[in-house]
C-alpha positions in Angstrom: -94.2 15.1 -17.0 -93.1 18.8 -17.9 -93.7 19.5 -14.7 -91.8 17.1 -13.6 -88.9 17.1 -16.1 -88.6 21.3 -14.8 -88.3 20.0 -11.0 -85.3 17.5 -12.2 -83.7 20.6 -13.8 -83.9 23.3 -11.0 -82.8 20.5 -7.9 -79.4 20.7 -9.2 -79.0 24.2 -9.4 -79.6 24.4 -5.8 -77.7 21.9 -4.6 -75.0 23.4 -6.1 -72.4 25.5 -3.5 -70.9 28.6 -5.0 -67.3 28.3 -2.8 -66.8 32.2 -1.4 -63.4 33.2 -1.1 -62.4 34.3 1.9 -63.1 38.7 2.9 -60.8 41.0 4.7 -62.8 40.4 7.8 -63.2 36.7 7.3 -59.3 36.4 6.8 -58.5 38.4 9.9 -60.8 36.8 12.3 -59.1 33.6 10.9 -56.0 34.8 11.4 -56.9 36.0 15.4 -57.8 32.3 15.9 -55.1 30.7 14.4 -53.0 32.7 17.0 -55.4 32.0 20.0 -56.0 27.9 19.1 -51.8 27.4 18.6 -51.0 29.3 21.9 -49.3 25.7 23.3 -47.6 25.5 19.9 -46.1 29.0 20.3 -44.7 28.5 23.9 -43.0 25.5 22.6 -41.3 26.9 19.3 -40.1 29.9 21.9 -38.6 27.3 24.5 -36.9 25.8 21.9 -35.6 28.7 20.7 -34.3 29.5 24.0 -32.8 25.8 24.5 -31.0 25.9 21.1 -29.7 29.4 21.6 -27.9 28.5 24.9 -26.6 25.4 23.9 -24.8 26.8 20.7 -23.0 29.0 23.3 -20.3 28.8 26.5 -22.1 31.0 28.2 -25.6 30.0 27.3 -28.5 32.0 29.0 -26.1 34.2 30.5 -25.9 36.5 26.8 -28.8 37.7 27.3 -27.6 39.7 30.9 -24.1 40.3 29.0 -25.0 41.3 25.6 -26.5 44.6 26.4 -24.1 45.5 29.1 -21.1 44.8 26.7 -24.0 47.3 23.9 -23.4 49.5 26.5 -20.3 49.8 27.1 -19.3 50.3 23.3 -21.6 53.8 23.4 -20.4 55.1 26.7 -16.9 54.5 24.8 -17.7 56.3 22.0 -19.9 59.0 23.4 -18.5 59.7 26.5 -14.8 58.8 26.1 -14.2 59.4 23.1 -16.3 62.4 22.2 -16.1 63.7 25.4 -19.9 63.9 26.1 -23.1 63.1 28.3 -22.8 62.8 31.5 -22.1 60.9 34.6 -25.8 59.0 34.5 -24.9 58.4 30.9 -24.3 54.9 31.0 -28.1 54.0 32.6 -29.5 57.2 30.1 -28.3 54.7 26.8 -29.1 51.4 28.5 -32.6 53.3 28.8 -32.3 52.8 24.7 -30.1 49.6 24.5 -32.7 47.4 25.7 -35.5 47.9 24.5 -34.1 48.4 21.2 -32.8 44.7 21.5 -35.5 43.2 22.1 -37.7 44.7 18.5 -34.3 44.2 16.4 -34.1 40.6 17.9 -37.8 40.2 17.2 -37.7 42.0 13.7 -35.0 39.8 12.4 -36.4 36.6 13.8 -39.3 37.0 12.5 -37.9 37.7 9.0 -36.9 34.1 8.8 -39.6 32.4 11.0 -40.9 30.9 7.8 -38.3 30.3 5.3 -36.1 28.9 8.2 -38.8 26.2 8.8 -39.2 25.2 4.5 -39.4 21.7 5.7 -42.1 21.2 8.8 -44.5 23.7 6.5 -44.5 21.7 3.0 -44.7 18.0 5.5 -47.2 19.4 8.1 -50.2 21.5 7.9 -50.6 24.0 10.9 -51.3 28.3 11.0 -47.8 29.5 9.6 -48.9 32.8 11.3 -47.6 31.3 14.9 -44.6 31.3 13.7 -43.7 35.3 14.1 -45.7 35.3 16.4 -43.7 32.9 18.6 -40.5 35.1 17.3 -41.4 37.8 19.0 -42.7 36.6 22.0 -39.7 35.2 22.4 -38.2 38.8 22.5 -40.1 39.5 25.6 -38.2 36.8 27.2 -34.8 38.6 26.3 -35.9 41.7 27.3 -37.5 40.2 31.0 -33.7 39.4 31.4 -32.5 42.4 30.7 -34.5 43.8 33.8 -31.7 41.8 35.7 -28.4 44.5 34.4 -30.8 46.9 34.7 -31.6 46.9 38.2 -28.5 46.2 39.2 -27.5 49.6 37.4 -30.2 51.2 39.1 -29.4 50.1 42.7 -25.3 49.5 42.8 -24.6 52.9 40.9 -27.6 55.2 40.3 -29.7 54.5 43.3 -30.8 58.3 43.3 -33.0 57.4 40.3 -34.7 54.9 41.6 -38.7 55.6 41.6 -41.8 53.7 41.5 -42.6 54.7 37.7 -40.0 51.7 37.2 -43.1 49.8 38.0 -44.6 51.1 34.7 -42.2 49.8 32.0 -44.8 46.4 31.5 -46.9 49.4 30.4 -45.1 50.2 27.4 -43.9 47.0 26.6 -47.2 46.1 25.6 -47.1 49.3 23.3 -43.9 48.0 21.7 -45.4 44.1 21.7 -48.3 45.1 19.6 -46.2 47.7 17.0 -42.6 44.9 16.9 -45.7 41.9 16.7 -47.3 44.0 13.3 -43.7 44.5 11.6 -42.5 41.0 12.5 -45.8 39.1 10.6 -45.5 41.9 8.0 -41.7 40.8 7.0 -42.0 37.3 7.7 -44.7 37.1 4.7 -42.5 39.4 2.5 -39.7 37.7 3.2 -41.2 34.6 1.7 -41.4 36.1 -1.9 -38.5 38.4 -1.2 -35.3 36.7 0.5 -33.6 40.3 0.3 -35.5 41.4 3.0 -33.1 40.1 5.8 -30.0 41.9 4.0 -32.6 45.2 4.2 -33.6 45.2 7.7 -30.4 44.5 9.1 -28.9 48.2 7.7 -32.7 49.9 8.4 -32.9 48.9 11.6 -29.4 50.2 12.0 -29.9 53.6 10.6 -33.1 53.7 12.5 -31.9 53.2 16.3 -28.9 56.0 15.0 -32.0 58.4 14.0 -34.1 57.9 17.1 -33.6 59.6 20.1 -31.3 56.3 21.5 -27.7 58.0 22.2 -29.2 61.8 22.5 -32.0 63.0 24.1 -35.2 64.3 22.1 -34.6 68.2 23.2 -31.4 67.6 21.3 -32.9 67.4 18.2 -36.4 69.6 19.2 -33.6 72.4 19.4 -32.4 72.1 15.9 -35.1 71.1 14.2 -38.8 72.6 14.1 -41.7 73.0 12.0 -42.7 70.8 9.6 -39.8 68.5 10.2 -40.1 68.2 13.6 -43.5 67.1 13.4 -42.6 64.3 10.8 -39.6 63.2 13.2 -42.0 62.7 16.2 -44.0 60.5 13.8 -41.1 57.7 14.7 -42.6 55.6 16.8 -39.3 55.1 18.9 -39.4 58.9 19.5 -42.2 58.3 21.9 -41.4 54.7 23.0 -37.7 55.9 24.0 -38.7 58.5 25.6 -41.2 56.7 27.5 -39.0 54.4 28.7 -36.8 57.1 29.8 -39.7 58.7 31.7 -40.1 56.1 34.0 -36.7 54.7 34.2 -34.3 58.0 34.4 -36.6 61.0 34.6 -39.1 59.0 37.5 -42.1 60.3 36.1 -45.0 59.1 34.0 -44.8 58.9 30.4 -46.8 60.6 27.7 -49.9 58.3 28.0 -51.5 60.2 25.4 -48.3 59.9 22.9 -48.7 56.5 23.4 -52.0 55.9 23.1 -51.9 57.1 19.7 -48.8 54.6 18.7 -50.5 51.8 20.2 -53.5 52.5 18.6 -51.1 53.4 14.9 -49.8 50.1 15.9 -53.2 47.6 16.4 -54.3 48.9 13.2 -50.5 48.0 11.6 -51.4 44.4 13.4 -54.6 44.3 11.7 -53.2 45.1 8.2 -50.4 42.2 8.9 -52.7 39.9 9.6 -54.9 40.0 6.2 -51.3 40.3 4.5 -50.2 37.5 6.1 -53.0 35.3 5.5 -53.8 36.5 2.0 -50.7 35.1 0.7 -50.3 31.8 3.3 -51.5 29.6 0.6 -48.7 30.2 -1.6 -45.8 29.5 0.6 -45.7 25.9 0.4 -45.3 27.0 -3.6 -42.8 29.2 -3.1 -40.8 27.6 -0.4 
């Protein structure tokens, strides 16, 4: 009976199921599914992004051809009108800047409000909140694909001289800036969850930031001023090497710094990596929140 009586005692204990909250790994890995699983779920949120954005304009579709000509034309205005400098290749020099530069500020502040835009479909349905960037930024690739329209045109109505085959290259660092604008844009969508000011923020950083990259001047115009210490920390800018890239194969007709970005694109998986467990750590809590 003792014997017994100690075998009806210990059978609980081991039925019983300690729950483990989720790791670091285990969250990440989550989060890399969630992404993979809701692919179909992302492609729709970004068509119907697309759908609502031209129908809430005249022009529709066509803004995304427009808006960085009419970008364009405001800082050959200022820069080369006004201030009397630059040069004749100016105008396809800042586009060079312009459009990529669209695209990640389009992204970054789409993403900002992927979640808190859509309080209603997260506390009714249940589905990975971490498409929902994701989708945002993806859907910057679309803008920026029809940006390749004005540029081309650029390229072959007024500036045929630069026309190369390292155009063929830009998909290359595109993916550089998909992975580093896909890592800020999950980052700021979770913060800006907890922290609505986050939106007002970004809009004046992003500004200051595209003024203090190498967007309207070239990088030797700053490498001449600068050296040292502080020129070291201002190549650290990610857009130092991403503008310049693009310039390489665009303007210049030569290949870019792979090794310059190699290193950003590997700065930037890691920043993905990060965002991901960020994201996902605090998931649970925005149906709270919201």
């Amino acid at each position: 009976m003792l014997r017994s009586g100690r075998m009806s005692t210990s059978l609980p204990a081991r039925s019983v199921r300690i729950a483990r909250r989720p790791g670091p790994v285990d969250l990440i890995v989550e989060g890399i599914r969630d992404i993979w699983s809701r692919r179909r779920l992302a492609r729709y949120l970004v068509r119907a992004d697309m759908q609502r954005h031209g129908a809430d304009t005249l022009l529709g579709n066509v803004w995304w051809v427009v808006d960085p000509l009419l970008q364009m034309a405001v800082y050959v205005i200022l820069v080369s009108v006004i201030f009397q400098i630059g040069g004749d290749d100016y105008p396809l020099f800042v586009f060079c800047a312009i459009l990529p530069w669209k695209w990640f500020s389009t992204a970054i502040n789409d993403g900002i409000t992927s979640v808190t835009s859509r309080e209603r479909i997260i506390k009714q349905v249940s589905f990975p909140k971490l498409v929902l960037p994701v989708a945002a930024t993806v859907g910057g690739v679309v803008n920026f694909a029809f940006g390749m329209i004005p540029l081309t045109a650029l390229i072959v109505l007024f500036y045929s001289d630069r026309l190369s085959s390292t155009i063929l290259l830009i998909p290359l660092v595109a993916i550089v800036q998909f992975v580093f604008t896909l890592a800020l844009s999950i980052a700021a969508a979770a913060i800006n969850v907890f922290f609505r000011d986050v939106g007002n923020v970004a809009r004046h950083a992003l500004r200051m930031w595209f003024y203090l990259s190498p967007g309207l001047y070239a990088f030797d115009s700053v490498a001449g001023r600068i050296d040292g210490i502080l020129l070291d920390l201002y190549r650290l800018n990610p857009w130092v090497t991403l503008f310049e890239a693009y310039r390489n194969v665009i303007y210049d007709g030569r290949t870019p710094d792979f090794e310059a970005l190699g290193f950003v694109l590997v700065a930037s998986a890691v920043l993905l990596v990060l965002a991901i467990y960020l994201f996902k750590r605090v998931e649970p809590s925005f149906a709270k929140v919201l």
